[in-house]
Structures are given as structure tokens and as C-alpha cells.
N, C-alpha and C positions, 0 to 999 in steps of 0.2 A: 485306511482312514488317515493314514501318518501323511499321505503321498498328497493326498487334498487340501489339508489343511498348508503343507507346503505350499500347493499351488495357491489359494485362497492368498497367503500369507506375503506370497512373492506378487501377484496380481494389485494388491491395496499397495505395496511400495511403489510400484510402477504408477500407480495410479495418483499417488502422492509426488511422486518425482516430475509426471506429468503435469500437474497442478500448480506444482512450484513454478516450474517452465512456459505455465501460459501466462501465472503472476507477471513472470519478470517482463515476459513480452509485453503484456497490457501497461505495465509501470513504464515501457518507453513508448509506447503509443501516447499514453496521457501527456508524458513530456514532448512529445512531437505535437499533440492539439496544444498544448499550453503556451510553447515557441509560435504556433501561426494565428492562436489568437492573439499575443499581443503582437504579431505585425499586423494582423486586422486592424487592431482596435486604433493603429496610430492614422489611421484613416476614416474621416467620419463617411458614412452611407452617400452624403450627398457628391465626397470626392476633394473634400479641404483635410488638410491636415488639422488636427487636434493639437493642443499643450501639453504639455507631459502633465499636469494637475489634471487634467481629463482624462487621460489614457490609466494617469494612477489611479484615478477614483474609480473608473471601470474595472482594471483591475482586482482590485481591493474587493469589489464587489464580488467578483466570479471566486476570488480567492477563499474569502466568507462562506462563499454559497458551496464551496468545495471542501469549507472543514465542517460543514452539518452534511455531508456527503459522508465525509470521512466517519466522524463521530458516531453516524447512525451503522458504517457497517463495523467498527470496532470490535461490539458485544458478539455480529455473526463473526468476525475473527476467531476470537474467544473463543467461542463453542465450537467450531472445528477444529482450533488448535488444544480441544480437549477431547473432541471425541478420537482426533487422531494418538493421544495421549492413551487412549483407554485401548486402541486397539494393539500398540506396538509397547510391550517391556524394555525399557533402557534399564543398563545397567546403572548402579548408584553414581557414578563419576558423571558419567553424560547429561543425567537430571542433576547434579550439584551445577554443572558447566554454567547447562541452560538458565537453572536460577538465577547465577551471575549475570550472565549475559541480559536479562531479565532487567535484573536490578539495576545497571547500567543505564536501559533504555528503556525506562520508564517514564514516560513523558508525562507532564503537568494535565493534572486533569481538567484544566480550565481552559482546554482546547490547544494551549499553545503547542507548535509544531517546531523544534529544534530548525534550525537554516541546513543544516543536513541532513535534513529528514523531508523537508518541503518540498513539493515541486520546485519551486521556483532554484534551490539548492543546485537540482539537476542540472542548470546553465552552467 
């Protein structure tokens, strides 16, 4: 029974370590679309260049549309970052760490995204 639960136990780490690994990947995919949209966007469809008041305001908009993206998967953060909680015991030091770290990077609930934490950061 000892030997399964082993295995079970080492199977969800892996699975978690994997997880992290397709994050990080996907977090520089976004910054790779985010870099070719705005050289998109400094050319309008007909083949004139655009003002930078226009390329901001486009911008601006996809940025917008990208923190009610964000905002809506948040809460599904949360709950895997607790169901992954329920399945692994840290010892007491590791959970004091993490609430620091926590309480550090805890971002405004009124959507705002620190400049180091934004995409746009990533440049």
C-alpha cells in the first residue's frame, strides 16, 4: 500500500512540475504574440502607417481586454493553487515562506498589474 501511494505521490509532483513548465512556456508565447502585435498594429490594414496615438489607443484596448482575461482566470489560479495545497504537506517554514512571498505580491484588487508583472514589463 506504502509503495502506491509513493508512486501516486511522486506522479502528481511530476505532474505539477510539468504544469509549471508549460506556464512558463505559454508566459513567453504571450510575450512573443504581444511583440508582433504591436509591430502589427503600427500598420494600418490598408498599408499606411498609423501615429503612435493610434497604435496606443489600440494597444490600450487589447491591454484592457487582457486584464478581464486575466482577472477572470485569477479565482481558477486560486483553486488549484489550493487544491495543489491540500494534496502536498509543507513543512511549517516553507508555508510561513510562501505567505511572505504572498504578502509581497499581492496586487491591487482594482486590477492594477505592477510594470513587472505586465506583459508589456517583458520588453
Amino acid at each position: 500500500m506504502g509503495v502506491k501511494l509513493d508512486q501516486i505521490l511522486k506522479l502528481q509532483r511530476q505532474q505539477i512540475e510539468l504544469t509549471t513548465e508549460l506556464i512558463k512556456r505559454v508566459e513567453k508565447l504571450i510575450a512573443v504574440n504581444l511583440s508582433t502585435q504591436l509591430l502589427t498594429e503600427c500598420i494600418a490594414p490598408d498599408g499606411n502607417p498609423r501615429t503612435a496615438d493610434q497604435v496606443a489607443e489600440l494597444v490600450t484596448e487589447s491591454f484592457c481586454g487582457a486584464l478581464c482575461i486575466s482577472n477572470e482566470l485569477n479565482p481558477h489560479q486560486k483553486g488549484f493553487d489550493y487544491q495543489v495545497s491540500e494534496f502536498f504537506i509543507e513543512n511549517e517554514e516553507e508555508q510561513e515562506d510562501e505567505y511572505e512571498e504572498e504578502e509581497d505580491d499581492d496586487d491591487d484588487d482594482r486590477g492594477f498589474i505592477p510594470p513587472d508583472k505586465s506583459p508589456m514589463g517583458k520588453f
